[in-house]
Each structure stands twice: as C-alpha cells, then as structure tokens.
C-alpha positions in Angstrom: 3.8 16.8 -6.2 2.7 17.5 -2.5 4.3 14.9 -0.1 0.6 14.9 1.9 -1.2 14.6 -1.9 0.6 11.0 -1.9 0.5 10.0 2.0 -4.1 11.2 1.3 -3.9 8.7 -1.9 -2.7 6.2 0.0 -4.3 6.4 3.1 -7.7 6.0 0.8 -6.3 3.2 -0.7 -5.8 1.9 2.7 -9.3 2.3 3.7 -10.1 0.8 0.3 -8.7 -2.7 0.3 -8.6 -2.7 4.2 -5.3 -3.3 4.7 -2.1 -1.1 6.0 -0.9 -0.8 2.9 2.8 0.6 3.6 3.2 -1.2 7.4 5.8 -3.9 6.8 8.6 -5.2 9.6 9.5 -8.4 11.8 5.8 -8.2 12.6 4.3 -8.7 9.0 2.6 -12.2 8.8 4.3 -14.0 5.7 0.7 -13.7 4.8 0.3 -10.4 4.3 3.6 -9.8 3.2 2.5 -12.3 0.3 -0.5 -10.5 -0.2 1.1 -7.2 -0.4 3.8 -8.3 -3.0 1.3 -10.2 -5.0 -0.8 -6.6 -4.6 2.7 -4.6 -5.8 2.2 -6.5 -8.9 -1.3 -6.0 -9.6 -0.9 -2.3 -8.7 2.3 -1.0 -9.1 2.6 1.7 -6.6 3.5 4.1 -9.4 -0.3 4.5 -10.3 -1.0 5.9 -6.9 1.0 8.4 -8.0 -1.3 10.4 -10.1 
C-alpha cells in the first residue's frame, strides 16, 4: 500500500462530497466537525482503504 495511493483516494473523495475531508483544528465549525463524525460513521475511513 502506497502512501500517495491513499492521500489520491482521498483527495477524490474530497472532491466528491465537497468537503476537506481530513482538515480538522481550532478552526473546524462544530458544524463540520459534526458532519464529519456523523460521515466517520457512515463511511468508516477503512473502506477508503482499498
């Protein structure tokens, strides 16, 4: 498994759902963050690893 494989798989998924995906910090909106968590369950980051 190639370090850039997973950075291109999620960078799609990115473009996909139009939002940064792995961007998190001080600066996340509780929003987002919500969305994101509520997203990690949906789609368990293990299935972007493929």
């Amino acid at each position: 498994m190639h370090l850039t494989h997973i950075h291109t798989h999620y960078l799609k998924f990115k473009i996909q759902i139009g939002i940064p995906f792995w961007v998190g910090g001080p600066e996340m909106s509780p929003g987002r963050s919500a969305l994101l968590t509520s997203l990690n369950v949906v789609i368990p980051p293990s299935t972007l690893f493929h």
